[in-house]
The first five atom37 places (N, CA, C, CB, O) and aatype in JSON, in Angstrom:
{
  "aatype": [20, 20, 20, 20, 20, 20, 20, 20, 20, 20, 20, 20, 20, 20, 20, 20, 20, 20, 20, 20, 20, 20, 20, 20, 20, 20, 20, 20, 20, 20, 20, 20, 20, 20, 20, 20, 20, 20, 20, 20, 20, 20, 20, 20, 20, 20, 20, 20, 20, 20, 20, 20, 20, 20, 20, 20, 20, 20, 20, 20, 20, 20, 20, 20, 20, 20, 20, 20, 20, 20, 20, 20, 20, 20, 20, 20, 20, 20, 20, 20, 20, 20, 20, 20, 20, 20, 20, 20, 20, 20, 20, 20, 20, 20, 20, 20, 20, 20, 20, 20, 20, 20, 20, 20, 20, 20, 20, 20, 20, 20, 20, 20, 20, 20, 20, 20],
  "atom_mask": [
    [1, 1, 1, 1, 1],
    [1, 1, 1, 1, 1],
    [1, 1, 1, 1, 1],
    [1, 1, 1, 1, 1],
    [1, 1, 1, 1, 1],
    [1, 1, 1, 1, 1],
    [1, 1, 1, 1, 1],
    [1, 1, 1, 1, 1],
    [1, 1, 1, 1, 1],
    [1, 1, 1, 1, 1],
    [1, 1, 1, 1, 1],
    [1, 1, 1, 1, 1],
    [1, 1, 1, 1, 1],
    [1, 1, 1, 1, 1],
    [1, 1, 1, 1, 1],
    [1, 1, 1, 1, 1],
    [1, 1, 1, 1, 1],
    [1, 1, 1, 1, 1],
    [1, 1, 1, 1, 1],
    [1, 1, 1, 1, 1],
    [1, 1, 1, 1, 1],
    [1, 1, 1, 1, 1],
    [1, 1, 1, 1, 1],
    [1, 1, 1, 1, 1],
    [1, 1, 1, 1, 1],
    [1, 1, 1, 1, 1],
    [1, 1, 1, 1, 1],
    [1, 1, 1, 1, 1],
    [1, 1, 1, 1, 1],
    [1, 1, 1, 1, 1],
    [1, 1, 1, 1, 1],
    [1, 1, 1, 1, 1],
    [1, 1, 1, 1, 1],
    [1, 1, 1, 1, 1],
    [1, 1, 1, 1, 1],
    [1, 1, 1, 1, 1],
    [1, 1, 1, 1, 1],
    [1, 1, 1, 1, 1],
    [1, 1, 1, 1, 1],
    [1, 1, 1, 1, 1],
    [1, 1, 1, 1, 1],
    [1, 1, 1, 1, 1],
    [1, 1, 1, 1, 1],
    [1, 1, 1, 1, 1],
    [1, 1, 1, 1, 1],
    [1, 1, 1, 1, 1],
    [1, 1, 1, 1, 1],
    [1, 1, 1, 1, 1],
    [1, 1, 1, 1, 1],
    [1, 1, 1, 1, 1],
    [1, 1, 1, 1, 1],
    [1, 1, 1, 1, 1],
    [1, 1, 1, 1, 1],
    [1, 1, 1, 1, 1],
    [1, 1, 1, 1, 1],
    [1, 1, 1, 1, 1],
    [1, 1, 1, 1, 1],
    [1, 1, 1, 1, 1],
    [1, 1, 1, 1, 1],
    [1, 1, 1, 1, 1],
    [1, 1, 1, 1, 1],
    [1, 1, 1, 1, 1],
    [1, 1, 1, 1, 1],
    [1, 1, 1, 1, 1],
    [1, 1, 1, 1, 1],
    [1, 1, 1, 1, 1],
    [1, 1, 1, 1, 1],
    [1, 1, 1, 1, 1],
    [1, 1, 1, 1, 1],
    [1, 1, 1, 1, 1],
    [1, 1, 1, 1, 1],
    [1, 1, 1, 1, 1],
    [1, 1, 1, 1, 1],
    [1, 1, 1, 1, 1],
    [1, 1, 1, 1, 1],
    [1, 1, 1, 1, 1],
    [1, 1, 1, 1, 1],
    [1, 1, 1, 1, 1],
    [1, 1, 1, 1, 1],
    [1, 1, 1, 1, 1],
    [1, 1, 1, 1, 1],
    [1, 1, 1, 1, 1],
    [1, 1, 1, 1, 1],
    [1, 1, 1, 1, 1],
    [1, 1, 1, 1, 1],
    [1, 1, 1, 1, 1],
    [1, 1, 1, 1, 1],
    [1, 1, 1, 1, 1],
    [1, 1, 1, 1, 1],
    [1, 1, 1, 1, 1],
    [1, 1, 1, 1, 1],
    [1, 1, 1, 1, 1],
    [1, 1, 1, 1, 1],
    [1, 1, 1, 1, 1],
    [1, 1, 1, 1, 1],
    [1, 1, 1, 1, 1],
    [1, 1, 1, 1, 1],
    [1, 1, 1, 1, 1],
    [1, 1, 1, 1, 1],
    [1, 1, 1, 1, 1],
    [1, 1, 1, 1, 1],
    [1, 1, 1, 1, 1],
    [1, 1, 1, 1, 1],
    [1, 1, 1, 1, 1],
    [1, 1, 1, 1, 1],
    [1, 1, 1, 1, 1],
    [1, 1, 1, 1, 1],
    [1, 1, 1, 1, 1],
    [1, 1, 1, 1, 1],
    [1, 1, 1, 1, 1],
    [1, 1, 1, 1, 1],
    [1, 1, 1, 1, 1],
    [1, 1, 1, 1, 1],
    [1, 1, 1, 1, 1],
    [1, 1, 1, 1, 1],
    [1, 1, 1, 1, 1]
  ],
  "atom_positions": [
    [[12.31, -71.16, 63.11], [11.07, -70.95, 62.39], [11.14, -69.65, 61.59], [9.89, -70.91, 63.37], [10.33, -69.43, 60.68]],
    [[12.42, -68.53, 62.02], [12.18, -67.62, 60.51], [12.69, -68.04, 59.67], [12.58, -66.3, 60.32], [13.32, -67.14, 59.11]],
    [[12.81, -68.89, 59.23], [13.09, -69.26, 58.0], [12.64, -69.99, 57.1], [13.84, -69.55, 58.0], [13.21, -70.34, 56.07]],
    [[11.09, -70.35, 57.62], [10.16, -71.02, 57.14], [9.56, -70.3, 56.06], [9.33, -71.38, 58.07], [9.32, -69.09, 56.07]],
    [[9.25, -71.4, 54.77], [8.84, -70.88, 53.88], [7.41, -70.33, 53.53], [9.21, -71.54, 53.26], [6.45, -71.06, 53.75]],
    [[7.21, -69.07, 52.99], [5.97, -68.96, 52.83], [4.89, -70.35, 51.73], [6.07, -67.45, 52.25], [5.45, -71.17, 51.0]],
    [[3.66, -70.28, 51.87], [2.97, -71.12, 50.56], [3.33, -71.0, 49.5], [1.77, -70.97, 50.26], [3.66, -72.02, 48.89]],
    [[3.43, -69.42, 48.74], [3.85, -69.08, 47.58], [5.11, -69.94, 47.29], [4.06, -67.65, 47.54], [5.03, -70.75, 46.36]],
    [[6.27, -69.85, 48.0], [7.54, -70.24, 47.72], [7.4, -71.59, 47.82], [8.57, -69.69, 48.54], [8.1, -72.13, 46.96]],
    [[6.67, -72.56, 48.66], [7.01, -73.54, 48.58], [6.33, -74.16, 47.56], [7.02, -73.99, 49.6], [6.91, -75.16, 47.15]],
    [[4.65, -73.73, 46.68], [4.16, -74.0, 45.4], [5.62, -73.96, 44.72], [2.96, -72.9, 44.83], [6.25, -74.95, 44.35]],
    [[6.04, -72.5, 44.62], [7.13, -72.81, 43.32], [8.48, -73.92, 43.54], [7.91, -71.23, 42.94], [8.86, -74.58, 42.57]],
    [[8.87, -74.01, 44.32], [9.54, -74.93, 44.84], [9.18, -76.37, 44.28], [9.39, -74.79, 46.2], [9.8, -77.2, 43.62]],
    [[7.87, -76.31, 44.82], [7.36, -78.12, 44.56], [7.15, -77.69, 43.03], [5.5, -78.95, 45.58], [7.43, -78.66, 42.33]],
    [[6.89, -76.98, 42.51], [6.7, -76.89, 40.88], [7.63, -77.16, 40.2], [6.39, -75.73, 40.33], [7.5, -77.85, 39.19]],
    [[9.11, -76.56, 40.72], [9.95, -76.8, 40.05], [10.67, -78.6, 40.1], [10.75, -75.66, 40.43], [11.31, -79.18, 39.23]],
    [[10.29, -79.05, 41.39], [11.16, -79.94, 42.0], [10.62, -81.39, 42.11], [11.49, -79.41, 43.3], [11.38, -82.36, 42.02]],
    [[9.09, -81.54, 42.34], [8.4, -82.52, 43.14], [8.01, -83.73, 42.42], [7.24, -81.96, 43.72], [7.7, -84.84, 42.86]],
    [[8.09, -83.27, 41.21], [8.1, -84.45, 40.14], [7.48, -85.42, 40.24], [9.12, -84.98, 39.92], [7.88, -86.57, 40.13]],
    [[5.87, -84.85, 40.56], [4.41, -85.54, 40.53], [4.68, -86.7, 39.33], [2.98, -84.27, 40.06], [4.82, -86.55, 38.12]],
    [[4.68, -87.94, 40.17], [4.24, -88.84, 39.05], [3.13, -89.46, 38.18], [4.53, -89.52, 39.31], [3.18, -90.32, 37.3]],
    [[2.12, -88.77, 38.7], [0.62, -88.9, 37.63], [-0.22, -87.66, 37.5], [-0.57, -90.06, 38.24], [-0.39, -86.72, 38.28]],
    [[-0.77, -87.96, 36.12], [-1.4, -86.83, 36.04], [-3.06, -86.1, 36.89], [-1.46, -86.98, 34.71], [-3.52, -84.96, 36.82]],
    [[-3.4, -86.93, 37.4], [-4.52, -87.02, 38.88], [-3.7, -85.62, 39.34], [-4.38, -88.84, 40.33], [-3.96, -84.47, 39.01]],
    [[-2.55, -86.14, 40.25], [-2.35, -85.64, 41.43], [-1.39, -83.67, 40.56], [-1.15, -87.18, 42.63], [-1.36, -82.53, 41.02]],
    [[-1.02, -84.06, 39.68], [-0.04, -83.2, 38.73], [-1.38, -81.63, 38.81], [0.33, -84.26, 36.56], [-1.25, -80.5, 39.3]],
    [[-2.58, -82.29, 38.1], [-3.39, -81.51, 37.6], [-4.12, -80.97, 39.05], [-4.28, -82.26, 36.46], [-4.69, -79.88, 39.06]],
    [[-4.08, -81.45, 39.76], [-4.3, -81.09, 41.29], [-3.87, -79.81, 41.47], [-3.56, -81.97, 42.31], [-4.56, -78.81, 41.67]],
    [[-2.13, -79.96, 41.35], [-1.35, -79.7, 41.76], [-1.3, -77.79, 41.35], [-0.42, -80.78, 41.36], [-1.28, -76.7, 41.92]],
    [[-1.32, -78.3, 40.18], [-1.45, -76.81, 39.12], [-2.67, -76.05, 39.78], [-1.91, -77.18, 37.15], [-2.8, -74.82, 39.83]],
    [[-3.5, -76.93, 40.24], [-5.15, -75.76, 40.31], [-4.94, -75.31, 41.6], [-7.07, -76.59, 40.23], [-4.99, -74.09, 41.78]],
    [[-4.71, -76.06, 42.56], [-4.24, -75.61, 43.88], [-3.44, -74.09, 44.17], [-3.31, -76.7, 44.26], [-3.71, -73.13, 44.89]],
    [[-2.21, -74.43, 43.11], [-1.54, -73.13, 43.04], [-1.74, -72.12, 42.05], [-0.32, -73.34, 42.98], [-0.8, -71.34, 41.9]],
    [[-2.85, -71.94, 41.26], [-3.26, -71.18, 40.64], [-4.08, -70.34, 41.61], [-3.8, -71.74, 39.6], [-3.75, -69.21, 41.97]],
    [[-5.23, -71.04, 42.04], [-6.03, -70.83, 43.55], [-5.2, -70.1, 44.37], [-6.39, -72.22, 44.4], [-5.59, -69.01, 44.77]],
    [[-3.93, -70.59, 44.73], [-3.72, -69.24, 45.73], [-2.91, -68.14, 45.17], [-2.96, -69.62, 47.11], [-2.9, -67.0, 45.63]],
    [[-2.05, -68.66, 43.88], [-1.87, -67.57, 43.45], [-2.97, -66.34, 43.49], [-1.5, -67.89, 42.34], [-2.78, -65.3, 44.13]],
    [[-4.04, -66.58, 42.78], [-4.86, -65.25, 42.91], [-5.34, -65.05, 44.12], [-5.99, -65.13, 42.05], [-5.72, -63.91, 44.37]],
    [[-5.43, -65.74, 44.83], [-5.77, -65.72, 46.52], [-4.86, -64.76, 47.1], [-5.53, -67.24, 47.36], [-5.27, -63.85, 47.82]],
    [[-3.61, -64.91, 46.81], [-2.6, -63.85, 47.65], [-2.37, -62.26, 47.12], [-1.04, -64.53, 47.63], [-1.94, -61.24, 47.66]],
    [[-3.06, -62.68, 45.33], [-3.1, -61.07, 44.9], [-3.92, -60.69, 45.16], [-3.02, -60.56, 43.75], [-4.28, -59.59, 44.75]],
    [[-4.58, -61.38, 45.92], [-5.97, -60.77, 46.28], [-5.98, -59.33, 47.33], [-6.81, -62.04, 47.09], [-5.97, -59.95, 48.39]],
    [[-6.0, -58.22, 47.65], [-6.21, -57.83, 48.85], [-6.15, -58.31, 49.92], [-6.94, -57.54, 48.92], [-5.92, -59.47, 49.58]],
    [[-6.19, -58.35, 51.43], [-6.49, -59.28, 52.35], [-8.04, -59.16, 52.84], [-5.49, -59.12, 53.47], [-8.79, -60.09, 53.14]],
    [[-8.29, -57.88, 52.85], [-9.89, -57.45, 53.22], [-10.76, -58.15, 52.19], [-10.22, -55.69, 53.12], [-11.95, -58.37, 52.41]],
    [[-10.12, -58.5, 51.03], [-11.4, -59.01, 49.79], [-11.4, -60.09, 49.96], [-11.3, -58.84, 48.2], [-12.5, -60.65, 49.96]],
    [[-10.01, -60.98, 50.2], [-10.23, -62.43, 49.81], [-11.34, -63.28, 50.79], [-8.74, -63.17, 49.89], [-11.83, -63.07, 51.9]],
    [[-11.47, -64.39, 49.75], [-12.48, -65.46, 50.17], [-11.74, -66.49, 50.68], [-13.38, -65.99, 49.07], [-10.83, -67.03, 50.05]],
    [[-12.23, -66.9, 52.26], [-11.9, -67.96, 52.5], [-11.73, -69.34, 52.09], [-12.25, -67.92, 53.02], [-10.81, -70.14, 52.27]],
    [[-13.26, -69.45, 51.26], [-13.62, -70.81, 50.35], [-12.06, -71.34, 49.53], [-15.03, -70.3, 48.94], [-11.58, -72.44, 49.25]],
    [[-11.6, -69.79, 49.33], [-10.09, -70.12, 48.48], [-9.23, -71.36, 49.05], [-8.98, -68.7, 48.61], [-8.64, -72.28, 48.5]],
    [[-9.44, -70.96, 50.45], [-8.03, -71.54, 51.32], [-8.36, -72.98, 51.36], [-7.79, -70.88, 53.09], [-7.46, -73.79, 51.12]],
    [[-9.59, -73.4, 51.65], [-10.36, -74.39, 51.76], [-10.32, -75.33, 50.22], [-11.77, -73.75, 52.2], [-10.01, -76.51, 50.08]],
    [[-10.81, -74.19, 49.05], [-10.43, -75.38, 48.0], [-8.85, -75.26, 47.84], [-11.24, -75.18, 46.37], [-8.35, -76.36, 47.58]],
    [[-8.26, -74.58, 47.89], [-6.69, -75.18, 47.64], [-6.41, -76.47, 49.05], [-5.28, -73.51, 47.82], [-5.63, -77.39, 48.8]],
    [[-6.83, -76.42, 49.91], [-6.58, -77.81, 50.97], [-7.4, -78.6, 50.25], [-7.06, -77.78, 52.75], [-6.82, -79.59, 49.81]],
    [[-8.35, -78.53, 50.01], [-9.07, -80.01, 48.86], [-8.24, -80.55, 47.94], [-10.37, -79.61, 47.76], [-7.92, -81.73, 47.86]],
    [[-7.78, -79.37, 47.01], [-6.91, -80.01, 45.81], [-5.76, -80.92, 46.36], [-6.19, -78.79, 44.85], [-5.6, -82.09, 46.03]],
    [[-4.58, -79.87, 47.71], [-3.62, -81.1, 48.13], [-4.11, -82.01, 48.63], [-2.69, -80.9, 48.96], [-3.5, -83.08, 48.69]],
    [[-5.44, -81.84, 49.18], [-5.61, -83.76, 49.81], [-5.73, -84.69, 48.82], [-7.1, -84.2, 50.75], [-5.66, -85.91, 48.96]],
    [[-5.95, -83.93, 47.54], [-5.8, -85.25, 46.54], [-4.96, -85.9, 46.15], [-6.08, -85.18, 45.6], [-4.94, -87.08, 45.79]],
    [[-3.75, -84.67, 46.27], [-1.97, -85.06, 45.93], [-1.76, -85.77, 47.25], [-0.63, -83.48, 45.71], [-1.02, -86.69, 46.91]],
    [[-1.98, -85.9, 48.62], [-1.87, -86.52, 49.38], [-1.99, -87.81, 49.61], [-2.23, -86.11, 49.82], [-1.18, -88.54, 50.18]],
    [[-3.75, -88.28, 48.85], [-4.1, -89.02, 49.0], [-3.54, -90.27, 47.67], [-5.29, -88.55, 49.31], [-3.61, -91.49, 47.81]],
    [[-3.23, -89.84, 46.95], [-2.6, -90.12, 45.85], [-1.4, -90.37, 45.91], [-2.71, -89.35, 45.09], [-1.1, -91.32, 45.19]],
    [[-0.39, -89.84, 46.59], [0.9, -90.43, 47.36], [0.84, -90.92, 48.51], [1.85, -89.6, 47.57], [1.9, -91.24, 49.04]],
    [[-0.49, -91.14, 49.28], [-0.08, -92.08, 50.48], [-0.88, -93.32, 49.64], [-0.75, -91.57, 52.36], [-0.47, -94.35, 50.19]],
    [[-1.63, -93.62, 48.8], [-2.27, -94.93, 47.99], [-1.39, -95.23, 47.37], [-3.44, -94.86, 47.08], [-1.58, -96.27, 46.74]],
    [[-0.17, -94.65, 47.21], [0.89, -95.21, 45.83], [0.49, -94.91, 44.61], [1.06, -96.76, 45.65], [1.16, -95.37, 43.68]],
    [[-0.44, -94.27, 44.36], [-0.66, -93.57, 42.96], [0.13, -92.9, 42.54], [-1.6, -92.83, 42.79], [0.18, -92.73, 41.33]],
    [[0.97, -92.31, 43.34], [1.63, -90.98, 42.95], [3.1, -91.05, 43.45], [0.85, -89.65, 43.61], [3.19, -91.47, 44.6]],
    [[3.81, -90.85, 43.07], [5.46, -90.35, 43.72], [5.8, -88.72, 43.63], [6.87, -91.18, 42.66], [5.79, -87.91, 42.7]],
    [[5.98, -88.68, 44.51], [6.88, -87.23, 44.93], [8.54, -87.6, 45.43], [5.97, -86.33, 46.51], [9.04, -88.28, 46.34]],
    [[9.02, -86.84, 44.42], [10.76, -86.52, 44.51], [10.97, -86.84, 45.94], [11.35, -84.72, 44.15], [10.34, -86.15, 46.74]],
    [[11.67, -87.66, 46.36], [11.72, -87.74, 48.39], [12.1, -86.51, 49.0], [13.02, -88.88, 49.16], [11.76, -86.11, 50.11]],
    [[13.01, -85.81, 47.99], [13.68, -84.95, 49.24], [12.87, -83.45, 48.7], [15.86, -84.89, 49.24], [13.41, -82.39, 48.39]],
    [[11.33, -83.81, 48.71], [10.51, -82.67, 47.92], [9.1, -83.24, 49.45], [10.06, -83.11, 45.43], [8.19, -82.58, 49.95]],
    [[9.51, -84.55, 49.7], [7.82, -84.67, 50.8], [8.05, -84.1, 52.42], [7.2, -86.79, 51.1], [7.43, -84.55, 53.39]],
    [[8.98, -83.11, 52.49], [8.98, -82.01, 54.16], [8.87, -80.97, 53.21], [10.67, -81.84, 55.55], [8.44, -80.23, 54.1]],
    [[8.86, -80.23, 52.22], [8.27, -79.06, 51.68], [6.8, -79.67, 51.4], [9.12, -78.42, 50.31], [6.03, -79.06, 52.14]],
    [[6.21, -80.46, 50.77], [5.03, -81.0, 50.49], [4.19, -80.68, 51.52], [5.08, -82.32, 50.25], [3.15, -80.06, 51.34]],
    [[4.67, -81.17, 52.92], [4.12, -81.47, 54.14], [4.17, -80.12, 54.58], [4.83, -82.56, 55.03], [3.1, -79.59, 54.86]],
    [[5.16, -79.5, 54.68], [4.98, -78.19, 55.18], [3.58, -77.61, 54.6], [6.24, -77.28, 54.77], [2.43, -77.78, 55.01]],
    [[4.0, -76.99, 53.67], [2.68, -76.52, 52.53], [1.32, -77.34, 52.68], [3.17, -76.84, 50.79], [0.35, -76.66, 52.33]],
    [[0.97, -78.7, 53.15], [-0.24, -79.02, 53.52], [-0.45, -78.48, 55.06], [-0.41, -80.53, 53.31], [-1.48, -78.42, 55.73]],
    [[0.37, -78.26, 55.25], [0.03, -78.02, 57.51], [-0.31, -77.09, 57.25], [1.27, -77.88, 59.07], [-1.52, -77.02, 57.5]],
    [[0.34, -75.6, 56.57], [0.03, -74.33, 56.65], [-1.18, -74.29, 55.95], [1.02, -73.45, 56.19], [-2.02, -73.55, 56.45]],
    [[-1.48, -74.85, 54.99], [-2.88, -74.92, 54.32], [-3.64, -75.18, 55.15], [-3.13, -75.8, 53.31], [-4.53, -74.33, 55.25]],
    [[-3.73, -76.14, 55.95], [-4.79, -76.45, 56.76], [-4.64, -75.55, 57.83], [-4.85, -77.85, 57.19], [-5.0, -74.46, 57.38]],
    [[-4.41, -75.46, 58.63], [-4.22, -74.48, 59.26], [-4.8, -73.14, 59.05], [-3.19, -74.45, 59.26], [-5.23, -72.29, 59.83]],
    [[-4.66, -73.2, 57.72], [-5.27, -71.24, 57.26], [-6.74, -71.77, 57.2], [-4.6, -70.21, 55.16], [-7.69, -71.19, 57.72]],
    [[-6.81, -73.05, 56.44], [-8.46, -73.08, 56.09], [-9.12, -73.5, 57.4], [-8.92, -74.27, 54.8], [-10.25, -73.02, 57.48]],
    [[-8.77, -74.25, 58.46], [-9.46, -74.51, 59.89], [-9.45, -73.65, 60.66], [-9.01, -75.45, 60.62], [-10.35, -73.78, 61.5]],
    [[-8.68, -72.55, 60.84], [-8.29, -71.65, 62.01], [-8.88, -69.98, 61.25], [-6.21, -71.82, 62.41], [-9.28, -69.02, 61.91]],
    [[-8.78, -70.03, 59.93], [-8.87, -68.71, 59.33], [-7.69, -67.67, 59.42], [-9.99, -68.11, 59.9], [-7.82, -66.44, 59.45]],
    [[-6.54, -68.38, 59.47], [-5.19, -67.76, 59.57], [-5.12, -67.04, 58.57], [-4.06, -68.59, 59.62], [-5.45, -67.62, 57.54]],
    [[-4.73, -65.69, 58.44], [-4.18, -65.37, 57.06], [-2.87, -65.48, 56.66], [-4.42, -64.2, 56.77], [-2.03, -65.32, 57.54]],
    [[-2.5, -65.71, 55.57], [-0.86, -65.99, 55.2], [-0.76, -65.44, 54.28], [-0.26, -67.3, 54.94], [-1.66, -65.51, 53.45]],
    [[0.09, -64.87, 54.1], [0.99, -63.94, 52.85], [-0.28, -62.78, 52.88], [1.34, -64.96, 50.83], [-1.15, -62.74, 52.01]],
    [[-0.21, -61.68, 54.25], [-1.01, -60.5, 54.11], [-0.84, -59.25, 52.8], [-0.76, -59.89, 55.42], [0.24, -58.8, 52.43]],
    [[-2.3, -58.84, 52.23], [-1.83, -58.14, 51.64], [-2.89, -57.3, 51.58], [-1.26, -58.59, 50.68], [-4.05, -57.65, 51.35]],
    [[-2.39, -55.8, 51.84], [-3.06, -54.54, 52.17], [-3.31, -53.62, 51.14], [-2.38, -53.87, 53.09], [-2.56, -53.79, 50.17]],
    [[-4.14, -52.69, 51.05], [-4.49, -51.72, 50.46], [-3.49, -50.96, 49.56], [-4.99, -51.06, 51.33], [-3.57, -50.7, 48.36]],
    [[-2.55, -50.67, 50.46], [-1.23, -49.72, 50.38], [-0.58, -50.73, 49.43], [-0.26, -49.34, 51.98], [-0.4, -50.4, 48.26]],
    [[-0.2, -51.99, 49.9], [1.11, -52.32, 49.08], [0.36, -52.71, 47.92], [2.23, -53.53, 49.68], [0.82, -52.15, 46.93]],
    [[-0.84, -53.63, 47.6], [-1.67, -53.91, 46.61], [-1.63, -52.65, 45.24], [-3.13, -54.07, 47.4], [-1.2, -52.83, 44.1]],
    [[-2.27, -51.29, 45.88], [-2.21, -50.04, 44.69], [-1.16, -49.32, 44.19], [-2.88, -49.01, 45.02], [-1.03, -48.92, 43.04]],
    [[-0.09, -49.11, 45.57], [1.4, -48.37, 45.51], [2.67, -49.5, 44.67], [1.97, -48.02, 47.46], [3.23, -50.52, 45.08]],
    [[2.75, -48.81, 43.47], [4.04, -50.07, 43.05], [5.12, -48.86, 42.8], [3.72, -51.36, 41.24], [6.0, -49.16, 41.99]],
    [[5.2, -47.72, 43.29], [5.57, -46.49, 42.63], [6.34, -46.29, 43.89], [4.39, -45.33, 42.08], [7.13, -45.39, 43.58]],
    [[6.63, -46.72, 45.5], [7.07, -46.04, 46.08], [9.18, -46.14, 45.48], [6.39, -46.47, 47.59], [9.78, -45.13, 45.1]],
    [[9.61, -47.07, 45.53], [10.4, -47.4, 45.1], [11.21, -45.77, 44.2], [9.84, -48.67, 44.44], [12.14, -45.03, 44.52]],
    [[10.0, -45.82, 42.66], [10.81, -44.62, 41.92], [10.5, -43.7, 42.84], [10.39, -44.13, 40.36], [11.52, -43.1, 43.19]],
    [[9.2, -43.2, 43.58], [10.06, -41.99, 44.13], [10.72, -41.67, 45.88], [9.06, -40.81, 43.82], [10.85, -40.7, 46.62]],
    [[10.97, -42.98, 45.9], [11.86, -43.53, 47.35], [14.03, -42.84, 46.57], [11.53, -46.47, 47.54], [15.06, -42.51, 47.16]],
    [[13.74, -42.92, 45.42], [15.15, -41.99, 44.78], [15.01, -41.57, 44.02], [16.28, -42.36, 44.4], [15.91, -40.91, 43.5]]
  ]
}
């Protein structure tokens, strides 16, 4: 399990790879990960839960849309798919946070130059 992928990585992953076959589930797909994109730049103290919750809405549509046959996903793209819906749900039922992000690392992009 360390080597499990975060949400972020596996959005880009399925972005690059998953090769949504309609535009329903495609356009889903995009808003979902726009949604957490700003969800994860978010602070962790600021963000809104509602986030986590509508990005699990949007994949149940890509879900529901590839288990009706509306939709095809690349095969060897539906255990990243699946991953990325468990952890979604999961964050939005339980209130898990994923991909934490704090005060410090959010304002500090500077430690780096003067780390040498």
């Amino acid at each position: 399990m360390a080597n499990q992928k975060t949400p972020s990585q596996l959005f880009r992953q399925l972005t690059r790879k998953a090769n949504l076959s309609n535009q329903v589930s495609a356009d889903a797909f995009i808003q979902a990960q726009q949604i957490w994109c700003d969800y994860v730049n978010t602070v962790t103290s600021n963000r809104n839960a509602q986030d986590v919750k509508e990005v699990f809405a949007k994949l149940v549509i890509v879900n529901n849309q590839i288990h009706w046959g509306y939709c095809k996903i690349e095969p060897t793209q539906w255990h990243s798919f699946c991953t990325l819906f468990c952890l979604i749900k999961d964050s939005a039922d339980n209130g898990t946070i994923l991909e934490p992000l704090d005060d410090d690392a959010a304002n500090d992009d500077s430690n780096d130059a003067e780390a040498a």
